[in-house]
BATOR-551783 format. One line per 8 residues: their letters; for each residue x, y, z of N, C-alpha, C, CB. Coordinates in steps of 0.1 Angstrom, whole numbers, plus 5000, padded with zeros to 4 digits. Glycine has a CB too. Example, Ala and Ser with C-alpha at 12.3 -4.5 7.8 and 13.67 -1.06 7.14 Angstrom:
residues 2
as = 5132,4943,5078,5123,4955,5078,5132,4967,5078,5113,4955,5090  5128,4978,5071,5137,4989,5071,5129,5000,5079,5141,4994,5057
end
This chain:
residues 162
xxxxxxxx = 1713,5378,9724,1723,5368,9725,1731,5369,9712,1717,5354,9728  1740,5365,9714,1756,5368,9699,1755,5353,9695,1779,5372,9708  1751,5354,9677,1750,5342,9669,1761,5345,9656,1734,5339,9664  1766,5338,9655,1775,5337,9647,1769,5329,9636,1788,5332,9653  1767,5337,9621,1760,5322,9612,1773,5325,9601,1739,5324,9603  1766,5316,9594,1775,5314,9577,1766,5315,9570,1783,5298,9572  1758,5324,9562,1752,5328,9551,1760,5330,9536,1745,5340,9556  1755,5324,9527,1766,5326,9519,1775,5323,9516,1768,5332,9520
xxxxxxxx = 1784,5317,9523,1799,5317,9526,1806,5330,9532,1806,5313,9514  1799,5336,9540,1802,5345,9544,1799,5348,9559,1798,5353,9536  1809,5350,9570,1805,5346,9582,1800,5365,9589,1821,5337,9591  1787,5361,9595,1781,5371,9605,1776,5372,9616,1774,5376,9603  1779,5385,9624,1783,5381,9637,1768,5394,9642,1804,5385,9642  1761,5383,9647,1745,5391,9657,1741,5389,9667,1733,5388,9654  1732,5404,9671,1728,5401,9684,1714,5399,9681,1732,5412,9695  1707,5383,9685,1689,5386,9685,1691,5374,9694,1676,5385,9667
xxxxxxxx = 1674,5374,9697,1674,5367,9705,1671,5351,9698,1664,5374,9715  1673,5340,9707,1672,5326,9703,1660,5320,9692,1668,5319,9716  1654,5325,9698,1638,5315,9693,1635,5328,9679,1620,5314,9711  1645,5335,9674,1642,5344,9662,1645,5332,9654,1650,5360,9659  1631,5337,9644,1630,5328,9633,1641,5334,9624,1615,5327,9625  1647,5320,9617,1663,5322,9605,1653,5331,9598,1672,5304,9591  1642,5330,9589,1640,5335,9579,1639,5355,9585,1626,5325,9573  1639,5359,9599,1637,5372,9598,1650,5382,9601,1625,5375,9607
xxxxxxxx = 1659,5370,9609,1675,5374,9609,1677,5376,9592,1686,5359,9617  1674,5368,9588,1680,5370,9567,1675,5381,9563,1674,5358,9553  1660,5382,9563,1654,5394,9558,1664,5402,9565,1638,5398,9561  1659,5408,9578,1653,5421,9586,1672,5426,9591,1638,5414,9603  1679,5416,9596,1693,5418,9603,1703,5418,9587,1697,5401,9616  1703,5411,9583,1712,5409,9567,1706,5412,9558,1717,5395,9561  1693,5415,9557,1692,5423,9541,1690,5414,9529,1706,5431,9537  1690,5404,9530,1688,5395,9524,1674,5388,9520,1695,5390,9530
xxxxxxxx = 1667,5396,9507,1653,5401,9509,1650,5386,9496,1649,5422,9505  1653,5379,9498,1649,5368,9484,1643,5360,9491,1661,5359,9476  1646,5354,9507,1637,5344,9514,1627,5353,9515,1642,5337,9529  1611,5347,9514,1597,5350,9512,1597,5341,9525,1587,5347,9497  1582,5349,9529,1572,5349,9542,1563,5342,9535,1567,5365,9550  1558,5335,9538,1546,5328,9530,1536,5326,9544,1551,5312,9521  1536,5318,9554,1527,5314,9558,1529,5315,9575,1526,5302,9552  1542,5314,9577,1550,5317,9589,1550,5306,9602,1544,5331,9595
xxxxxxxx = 1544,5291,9590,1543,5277,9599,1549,5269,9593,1530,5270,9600  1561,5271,9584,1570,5261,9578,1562,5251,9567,1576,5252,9590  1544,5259,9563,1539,5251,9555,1545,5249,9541,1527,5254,9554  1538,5258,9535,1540,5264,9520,1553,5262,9511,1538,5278,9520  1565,5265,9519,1578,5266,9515,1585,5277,9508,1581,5257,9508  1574,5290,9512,1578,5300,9508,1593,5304,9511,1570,5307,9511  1597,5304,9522,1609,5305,9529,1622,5298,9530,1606,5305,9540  1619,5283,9521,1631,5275,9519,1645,5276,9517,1629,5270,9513
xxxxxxxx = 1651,5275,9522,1667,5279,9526,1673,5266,9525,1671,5285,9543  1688,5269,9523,1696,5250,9527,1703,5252,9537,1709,5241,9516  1703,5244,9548,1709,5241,9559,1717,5229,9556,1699,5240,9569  1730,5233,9557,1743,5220,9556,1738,5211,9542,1745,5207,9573  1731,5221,9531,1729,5215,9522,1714,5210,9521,1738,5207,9522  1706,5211,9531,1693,5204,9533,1685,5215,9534,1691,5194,9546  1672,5212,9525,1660,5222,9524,1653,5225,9542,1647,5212,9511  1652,5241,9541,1650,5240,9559,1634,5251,9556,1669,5251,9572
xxxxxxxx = 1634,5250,9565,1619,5263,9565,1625,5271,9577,1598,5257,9570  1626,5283,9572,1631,5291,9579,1624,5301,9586,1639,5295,9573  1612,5299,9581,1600,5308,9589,1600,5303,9606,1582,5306,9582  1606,5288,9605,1599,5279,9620,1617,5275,9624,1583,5259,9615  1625,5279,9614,1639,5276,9622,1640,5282,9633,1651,5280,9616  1643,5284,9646,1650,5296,9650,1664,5296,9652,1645,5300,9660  1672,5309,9648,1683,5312,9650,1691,5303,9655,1682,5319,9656  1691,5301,9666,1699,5295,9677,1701,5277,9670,1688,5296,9695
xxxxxxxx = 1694,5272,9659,1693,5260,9653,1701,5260,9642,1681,5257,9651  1701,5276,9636,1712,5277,9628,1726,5278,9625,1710,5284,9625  1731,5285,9639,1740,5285,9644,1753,5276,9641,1737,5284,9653  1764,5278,9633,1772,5265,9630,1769,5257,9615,1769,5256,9641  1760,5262,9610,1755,5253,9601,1758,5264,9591,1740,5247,9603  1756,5260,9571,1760,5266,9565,1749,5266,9557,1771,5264,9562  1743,5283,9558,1731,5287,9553,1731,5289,9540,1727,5297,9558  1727,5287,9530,1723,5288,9516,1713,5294,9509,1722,5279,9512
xxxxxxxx = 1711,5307,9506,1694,5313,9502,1696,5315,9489,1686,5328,9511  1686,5322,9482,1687,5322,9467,1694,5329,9463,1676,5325,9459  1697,5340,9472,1707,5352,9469,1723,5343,9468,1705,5366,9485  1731,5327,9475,1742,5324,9475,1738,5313,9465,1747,5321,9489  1727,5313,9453,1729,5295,9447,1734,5301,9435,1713,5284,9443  1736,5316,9430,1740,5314,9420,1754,5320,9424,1732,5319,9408  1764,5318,9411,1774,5318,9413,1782,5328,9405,1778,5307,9413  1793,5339,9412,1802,5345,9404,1792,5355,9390,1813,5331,9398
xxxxxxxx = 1783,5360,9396,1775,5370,9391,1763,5361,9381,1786,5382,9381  1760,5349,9376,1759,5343,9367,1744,5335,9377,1773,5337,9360  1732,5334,9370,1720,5327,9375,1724,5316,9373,1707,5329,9371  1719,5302,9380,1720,5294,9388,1711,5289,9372,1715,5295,9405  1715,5275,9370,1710,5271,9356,1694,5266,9360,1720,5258,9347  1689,5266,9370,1676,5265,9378,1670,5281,9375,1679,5261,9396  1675,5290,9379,1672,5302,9380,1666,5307,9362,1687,5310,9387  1676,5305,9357,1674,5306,9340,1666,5295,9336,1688,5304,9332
xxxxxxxx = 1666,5284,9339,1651,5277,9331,1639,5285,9342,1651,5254,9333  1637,5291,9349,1626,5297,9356,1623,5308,9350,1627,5298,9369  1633,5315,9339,1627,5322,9334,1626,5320,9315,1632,5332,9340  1630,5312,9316,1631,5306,9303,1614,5298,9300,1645,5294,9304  1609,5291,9308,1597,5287,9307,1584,5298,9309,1596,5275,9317  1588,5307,9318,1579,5316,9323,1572,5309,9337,1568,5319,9310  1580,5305,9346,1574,5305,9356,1570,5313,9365,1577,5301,9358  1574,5324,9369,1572,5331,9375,1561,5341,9373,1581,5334,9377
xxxxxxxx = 1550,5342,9380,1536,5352,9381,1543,5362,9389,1521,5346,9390  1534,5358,9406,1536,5367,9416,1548,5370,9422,1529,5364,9422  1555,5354,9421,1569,5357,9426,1571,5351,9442,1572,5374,9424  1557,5349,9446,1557,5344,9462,1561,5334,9466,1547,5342,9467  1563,5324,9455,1571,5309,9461,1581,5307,9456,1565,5296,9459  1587,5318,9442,1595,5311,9434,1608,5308,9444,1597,5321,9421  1617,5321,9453,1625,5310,9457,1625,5304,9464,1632,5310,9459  1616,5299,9472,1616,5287,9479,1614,5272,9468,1603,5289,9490
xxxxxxxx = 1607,5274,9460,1606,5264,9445,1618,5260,9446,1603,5270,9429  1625,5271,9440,1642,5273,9432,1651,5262,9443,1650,5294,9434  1648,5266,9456,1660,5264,9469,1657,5245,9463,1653,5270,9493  1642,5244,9470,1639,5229,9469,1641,5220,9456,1626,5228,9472  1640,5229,9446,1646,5221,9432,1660,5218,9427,1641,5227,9421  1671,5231,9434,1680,5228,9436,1689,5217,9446,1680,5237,9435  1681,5214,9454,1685,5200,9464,1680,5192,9459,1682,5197,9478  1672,5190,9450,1667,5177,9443,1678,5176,9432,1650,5179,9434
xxxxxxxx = 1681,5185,9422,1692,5184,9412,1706,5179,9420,1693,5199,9404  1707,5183,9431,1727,5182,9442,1722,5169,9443,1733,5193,9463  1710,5162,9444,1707,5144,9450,1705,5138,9443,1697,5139,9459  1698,5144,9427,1697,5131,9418,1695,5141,9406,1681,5118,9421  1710,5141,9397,1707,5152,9390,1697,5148,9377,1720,5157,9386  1697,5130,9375,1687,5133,9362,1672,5127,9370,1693,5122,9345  1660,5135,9373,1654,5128,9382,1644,5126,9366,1648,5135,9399  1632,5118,9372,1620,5114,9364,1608,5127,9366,1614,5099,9370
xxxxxxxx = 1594,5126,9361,1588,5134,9362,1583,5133,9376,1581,5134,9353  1580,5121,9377,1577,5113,9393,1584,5120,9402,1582,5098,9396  1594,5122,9402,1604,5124,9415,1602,5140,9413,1624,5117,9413  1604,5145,9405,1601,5159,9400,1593,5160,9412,1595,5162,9384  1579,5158,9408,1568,5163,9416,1567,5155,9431,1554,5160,9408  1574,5144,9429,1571,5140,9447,1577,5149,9454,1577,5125,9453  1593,5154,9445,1601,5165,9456,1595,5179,9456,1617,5168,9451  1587,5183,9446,1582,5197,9450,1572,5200,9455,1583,5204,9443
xxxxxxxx = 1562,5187,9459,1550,5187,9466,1551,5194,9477,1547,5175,9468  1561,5198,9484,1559,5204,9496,1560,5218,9495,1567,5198,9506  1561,5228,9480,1562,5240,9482,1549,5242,9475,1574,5248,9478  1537,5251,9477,1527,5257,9473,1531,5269,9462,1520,5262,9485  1521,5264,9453,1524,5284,9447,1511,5285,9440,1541,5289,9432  1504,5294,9445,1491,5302,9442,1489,5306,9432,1489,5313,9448  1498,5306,9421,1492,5310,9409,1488,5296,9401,1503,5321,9400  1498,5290,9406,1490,5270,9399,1502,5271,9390,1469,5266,9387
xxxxxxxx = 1516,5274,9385,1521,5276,9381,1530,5258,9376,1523,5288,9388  1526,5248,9385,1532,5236,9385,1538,5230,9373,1524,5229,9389  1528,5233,9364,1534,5227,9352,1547,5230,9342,1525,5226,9343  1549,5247,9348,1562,5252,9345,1570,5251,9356,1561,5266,9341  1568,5244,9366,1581,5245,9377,1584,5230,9373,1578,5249,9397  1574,5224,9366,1578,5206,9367,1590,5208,9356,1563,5191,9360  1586,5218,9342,1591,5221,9327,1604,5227,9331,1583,5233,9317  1605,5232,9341,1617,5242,9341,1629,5232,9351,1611,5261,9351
xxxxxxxx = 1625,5221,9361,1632,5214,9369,1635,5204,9356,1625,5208,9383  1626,5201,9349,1632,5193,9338,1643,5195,9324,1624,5190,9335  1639,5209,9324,1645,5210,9316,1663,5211,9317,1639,5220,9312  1668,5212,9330,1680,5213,9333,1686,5203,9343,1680,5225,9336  1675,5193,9342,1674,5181,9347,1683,5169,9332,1655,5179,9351  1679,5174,9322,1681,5171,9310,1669,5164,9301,1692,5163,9312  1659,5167,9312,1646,5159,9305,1641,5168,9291,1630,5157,9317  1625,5162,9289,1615,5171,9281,1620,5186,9280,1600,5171,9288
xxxxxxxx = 1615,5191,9295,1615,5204,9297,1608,5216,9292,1625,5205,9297  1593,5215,9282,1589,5224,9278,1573,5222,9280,1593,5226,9266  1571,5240,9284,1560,5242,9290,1548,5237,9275,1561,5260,9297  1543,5231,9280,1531,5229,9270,1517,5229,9273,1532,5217,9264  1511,5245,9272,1505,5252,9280,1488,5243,9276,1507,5270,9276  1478,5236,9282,1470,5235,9282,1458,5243,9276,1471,5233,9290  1446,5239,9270,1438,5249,9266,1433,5262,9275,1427,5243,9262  1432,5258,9285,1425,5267,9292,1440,5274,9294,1414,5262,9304
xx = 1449,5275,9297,1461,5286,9295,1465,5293,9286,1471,5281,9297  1460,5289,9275,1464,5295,9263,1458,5306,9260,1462,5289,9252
end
């Protein structure tokens, strides 16, 4: 079936079928290899995307739900060649290990910053409670949302990290 999306700001014109999950049209049809597979049940948030601005899971979207709506992945948050000031505190703190959740992290911390750009530590973590990341990496994704949040913002690595 013919889906017309907006990825990017950029309009594309496909043939798959309905119930194809957003997240394998982005990979597999557009090339668009930044959305991660994590779990493939909308748990983890490996796969987080924005939909009309709203954090989506795109492993459990399908297609046909996307349609009309304006898709956002990590590959469209930064802008005019230049990382996304989220993108640069993630590497400024050292968050990134494996690399399996980071942009889904990124997607979801960036809709937290567009809704409340100076949040608390509280809100920090209530909003990113819903993405997993396997290496335990939290205390640099809390450091790195804060730091460009305008807070603290510095990783202050525990004993046993050191």
């Amino acid at each position: 079936m013919a889906f017309t999306l907006t990825v990017n700001g950029r309009q594309h014109s496909l043939d798959v079928e309905p119930d194809t999950p957003l997240l394998w049209v982005l990979r597999d049809e557009l090339g668009l290899k930044g959305t991660k597979f994590g779990c493939g049940a909308g748990l983890c948030g490996a796969c987080t995307v924005h939909l009309n601005g709203q954090p989506a899971r795109s492993c459990s979207t399908p297609v046909e739900m996307a349609e009309g709506a304006e898709i956002t992945t990590i590959e469209g948050l930064s802008a005019d060649g230049e990382l996304h000031p989220l993108q640069k505190a993630w590497v400024e703190q050292g968050v990134p290990q494996c690399g399996y959740c980071q942009s889904g992290q990124i997607m979801t911390a960036a809709h937290l910053l567009a809704n409340n750009p100076s949040p608390d530590r509280e809100q920090i973590v209530t909003a990113m409670t819903g993405n997993l990341c396997r290496c335990g990496t939290y205390p640099r994704i809390v450091a790195a949302v804060e730091s460009v949040a305008g807070g603290v913002g510095q990783y202050q690595p525990a004993e046993e990290d050191a």
